[in-house]
N, C-alpha and C positions, 0 to 999 in steps of 0.2 A: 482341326481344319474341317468345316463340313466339306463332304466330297456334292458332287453333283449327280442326282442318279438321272436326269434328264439330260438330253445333249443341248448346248446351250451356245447361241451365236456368240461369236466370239469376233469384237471390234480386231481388225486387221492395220495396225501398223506399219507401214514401211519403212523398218530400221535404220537410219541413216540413206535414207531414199530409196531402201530394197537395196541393198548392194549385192545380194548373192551373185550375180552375175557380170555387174558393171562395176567400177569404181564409185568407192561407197563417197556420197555427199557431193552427186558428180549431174552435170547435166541428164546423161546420158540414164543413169539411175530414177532421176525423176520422172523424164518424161517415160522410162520404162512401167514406173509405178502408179502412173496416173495412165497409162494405156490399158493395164490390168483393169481399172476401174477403183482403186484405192483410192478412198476417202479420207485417208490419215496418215500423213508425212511426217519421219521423223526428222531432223536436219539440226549436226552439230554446227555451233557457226564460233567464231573467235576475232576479238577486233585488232587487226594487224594493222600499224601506220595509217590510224583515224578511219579506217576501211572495213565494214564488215566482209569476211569469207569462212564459206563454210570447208572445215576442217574438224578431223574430230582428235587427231595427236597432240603430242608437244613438239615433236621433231619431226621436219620435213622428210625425214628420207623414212618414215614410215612408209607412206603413201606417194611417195614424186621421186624424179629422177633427180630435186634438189637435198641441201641438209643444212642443218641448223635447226636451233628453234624457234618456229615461227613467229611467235609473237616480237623476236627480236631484228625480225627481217622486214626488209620495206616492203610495199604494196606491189608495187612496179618486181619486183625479184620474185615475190610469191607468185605472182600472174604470170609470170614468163616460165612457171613451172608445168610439167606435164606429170599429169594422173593416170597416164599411160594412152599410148597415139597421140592423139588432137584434142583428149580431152586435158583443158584447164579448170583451175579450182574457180567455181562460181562466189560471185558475191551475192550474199544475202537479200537484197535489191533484184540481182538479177532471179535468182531461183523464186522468189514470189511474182516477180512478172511472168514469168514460167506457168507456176501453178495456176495465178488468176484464179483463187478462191474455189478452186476445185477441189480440194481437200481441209483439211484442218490441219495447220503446220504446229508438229510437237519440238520445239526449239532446245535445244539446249546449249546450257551458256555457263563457262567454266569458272567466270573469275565476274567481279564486281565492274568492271572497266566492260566487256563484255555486256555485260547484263543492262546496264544503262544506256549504250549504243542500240542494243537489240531495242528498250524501249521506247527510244527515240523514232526511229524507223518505223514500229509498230504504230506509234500515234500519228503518225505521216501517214500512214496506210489507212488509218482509219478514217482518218482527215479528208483526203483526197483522193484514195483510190477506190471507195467502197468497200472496203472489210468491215468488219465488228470484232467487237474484241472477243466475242463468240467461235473465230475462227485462228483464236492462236491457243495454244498451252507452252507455257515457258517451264522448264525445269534447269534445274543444278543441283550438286552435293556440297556446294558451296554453303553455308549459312550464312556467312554476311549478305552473299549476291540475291539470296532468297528473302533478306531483311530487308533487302534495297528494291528491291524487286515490289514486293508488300507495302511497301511504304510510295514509291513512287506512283504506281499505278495499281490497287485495290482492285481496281473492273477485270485483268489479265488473272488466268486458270493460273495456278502454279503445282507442278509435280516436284517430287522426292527424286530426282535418279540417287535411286539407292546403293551406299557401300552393302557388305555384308553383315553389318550388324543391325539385325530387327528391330533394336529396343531405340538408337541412336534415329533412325530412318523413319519410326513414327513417334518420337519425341517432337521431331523437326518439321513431318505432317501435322503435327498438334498444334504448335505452337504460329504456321503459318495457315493455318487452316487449309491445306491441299487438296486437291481435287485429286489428285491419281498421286499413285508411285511408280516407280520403275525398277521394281527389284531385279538383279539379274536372273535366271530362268534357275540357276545352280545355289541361288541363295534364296529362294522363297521360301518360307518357315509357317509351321501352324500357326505362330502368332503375329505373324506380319499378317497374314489371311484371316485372321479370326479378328483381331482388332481394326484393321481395315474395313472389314465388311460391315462392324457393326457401328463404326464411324460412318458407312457408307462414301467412303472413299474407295476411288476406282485402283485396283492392280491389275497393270499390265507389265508382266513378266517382258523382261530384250534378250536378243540375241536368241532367240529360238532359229533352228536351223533345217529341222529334218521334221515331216508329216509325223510321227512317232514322237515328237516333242510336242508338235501343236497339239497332237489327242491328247498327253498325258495331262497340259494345261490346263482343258476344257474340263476334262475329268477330275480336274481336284477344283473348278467353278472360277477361275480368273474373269476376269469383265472382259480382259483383249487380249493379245498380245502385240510386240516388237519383232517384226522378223527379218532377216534379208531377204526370204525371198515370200513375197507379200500374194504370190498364186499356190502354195500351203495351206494357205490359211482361205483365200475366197473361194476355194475348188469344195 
């Protein structure tokens, strides 16, 4: 792994919307991450009863005073949930009108059903709302959803959110030609960074948490990172 002996800007992700402080994939997260001055959204989403909403579990009572697993609950049941006080789970719809192209939204999308919805809406956005497809990256560790993803829409960035295994994570950037990966910050390896780089494919390490994580990134030369709290990384 070259290390970096230069200190080197490091693109700033806001992990699931910055959640360090607010409910993660939450209104209240966004506009917190885009008042910082963050350029780059992460935001998990899931299509629940033909509805996209952003969610990053399988089971409601991760994150809501509901339970079940989401994907098997209605629209109307999932939105009458709280993320704690006032805050409800945004749709996908709404958190882009939100943003209004103030960032670049890094999506990710669990399942094939998912991935097809999210591109639907994307081409809508580009259609008529003014975006480009400049201003999405779609990721999964899904490989079908990343087959279908590739095949429906070629012009859309596509990232790796990566399991722990190096060799599976950039088989799968190879074979979809990836723009970035998402390794977790506890699984980045010499050779996911050494073949990455010379692919020229971007890594941005998630879930970094603490000023001492974001240095340690910069100094082994990552492109970005993923974090909750997205004023670590612009400070």
């Amino acid at each position: 792994m070259i290390k970096s002996l230069e200190i080197p800007e490091l693109l700033c992700i806001a992990f699931r919307g910055g959640a360090g402080t607010t409910p993660e994939n939450s209104f209240s997260s966004i506009k917190n991450a885009l008042r910082l001055g963050t350029r780059h959204i992460h935001l998990d989403a899931v299509e629940v009863d033909g509805e996209l909403v952003l969610y990053s579990g399988e089971d409601l009572n991760e994150c809501t005073d509901g339970c079940g697993a989401i994907r098997s609950q209605t629209f109307d049941y999932v939105r009458s949930l709280s993320l704690g006080g006032d805050e409800i789970i945004p749709t996908l719809t709404e958190a882009l009108d939100l943003i209004a192209r103030r960032a670049v939204v890094h999506l990710g999308v669990r399942d094939e059903a998912t991935a097809v919805a999210a591109l639907a809406l994307l081409e809508t956005f580009v259609r008529l709302n003014g975006w480009a497809y400049s201003d999405w990256v779609i990721s999964s560790r899904c490989e079908a959803s990343l087959r279908r993803i590739k095949r429906l829409c070629p012009k859309v960035r596509l990232a790796v959110d990566c399991c722990c295994d190096s060799r599976k994570t950039l088989a799968l950037a190879m074979e979809f030609e990836a723009y970035a990966v998402y390794p977790h910050m506890h699984c980045l390896s010499d050779e996911l960074m050494d073949v990455a780089q010379e692919r020229q494919q971007k890594v941005y390490p998630r879930a970094v948490v603490q000023s001492s994580e974001v240095e340690q990134m910069r100094f082994l030369g990552v492109d970005g990172v993923m974090s909750y709290y997205p004023e670590l990384v612009l400070t």
